[in-house]
C-alpha positions in Angstrom: 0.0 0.0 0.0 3.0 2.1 0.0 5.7 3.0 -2.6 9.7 4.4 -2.0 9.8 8.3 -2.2 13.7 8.8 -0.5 15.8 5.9 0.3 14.3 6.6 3.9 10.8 7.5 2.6 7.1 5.9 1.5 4.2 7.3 1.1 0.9 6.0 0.7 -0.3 5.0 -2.9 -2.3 7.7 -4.5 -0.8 10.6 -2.6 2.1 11.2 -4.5 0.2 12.4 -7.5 -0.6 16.0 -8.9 -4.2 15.0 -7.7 -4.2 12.7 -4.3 -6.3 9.9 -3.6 -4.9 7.8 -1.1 -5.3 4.4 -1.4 -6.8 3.5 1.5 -9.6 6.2 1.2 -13.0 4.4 1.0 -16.1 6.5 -0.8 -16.6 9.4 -2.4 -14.8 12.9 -1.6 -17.7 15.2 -0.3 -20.2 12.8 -0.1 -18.5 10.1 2.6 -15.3 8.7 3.0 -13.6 6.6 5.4 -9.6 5.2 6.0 -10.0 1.6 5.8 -6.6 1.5 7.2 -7.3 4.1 10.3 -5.7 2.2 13.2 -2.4 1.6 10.9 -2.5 4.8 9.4 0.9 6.4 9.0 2.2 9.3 11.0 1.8 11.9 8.5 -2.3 10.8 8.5 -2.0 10.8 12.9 -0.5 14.4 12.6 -2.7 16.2 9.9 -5.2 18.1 11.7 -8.7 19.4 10.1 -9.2 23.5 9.8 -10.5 24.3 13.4 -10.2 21.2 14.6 -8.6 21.9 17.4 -9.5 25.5 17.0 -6.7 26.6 14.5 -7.0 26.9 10.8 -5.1 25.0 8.8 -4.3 26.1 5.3 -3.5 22.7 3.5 -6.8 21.2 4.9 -8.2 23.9 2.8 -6.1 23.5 -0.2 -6.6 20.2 -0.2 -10.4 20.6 0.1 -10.3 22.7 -3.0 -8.9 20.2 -5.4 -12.0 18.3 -5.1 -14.3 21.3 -5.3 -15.3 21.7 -1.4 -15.7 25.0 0.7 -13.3 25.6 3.1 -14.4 23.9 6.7 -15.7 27.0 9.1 -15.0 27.2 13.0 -17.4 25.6 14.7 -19.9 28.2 16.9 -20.4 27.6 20.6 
């Protein structure tokens, strides 16, 4: 489920591509989706944090939203 991208380096298959789609994503992006991997899920998954998940925006979440056509998640009220 991986492939080498440094002698020291893999990354997930799918995610080393002008448009990501990690190959343990289950669904559709935007409608539902799911790791099917989630317990195992490498350390670069573990640390990547939603926007205002924790209450701090996060820029890539939103980039990464927008190359499959979603809005920009919005801090939650309350």
């Amino acid at each position: 489920m991986t492939e080498a991208i440094a002698p020291h380096h893999v990354a997930m298959l799918g995610t080393n591509q002008a448009k990501p789609h990690c190959i343990a994503l289950q669904g559709v992006v935007g409608e539902g989706v799911s790791c099917n991997i989630y317990p195992l899920r490498s350390s670069t998954c573990r640390e990547f944090t939603a926007s205002w998940e924790h209450g701090e925006h996060n820029p890539t979440c939103d980039r990464a939203r927008a190359n499959y056509g979603l809005a920009p998640l919005l801090p939650t009220v309350g």
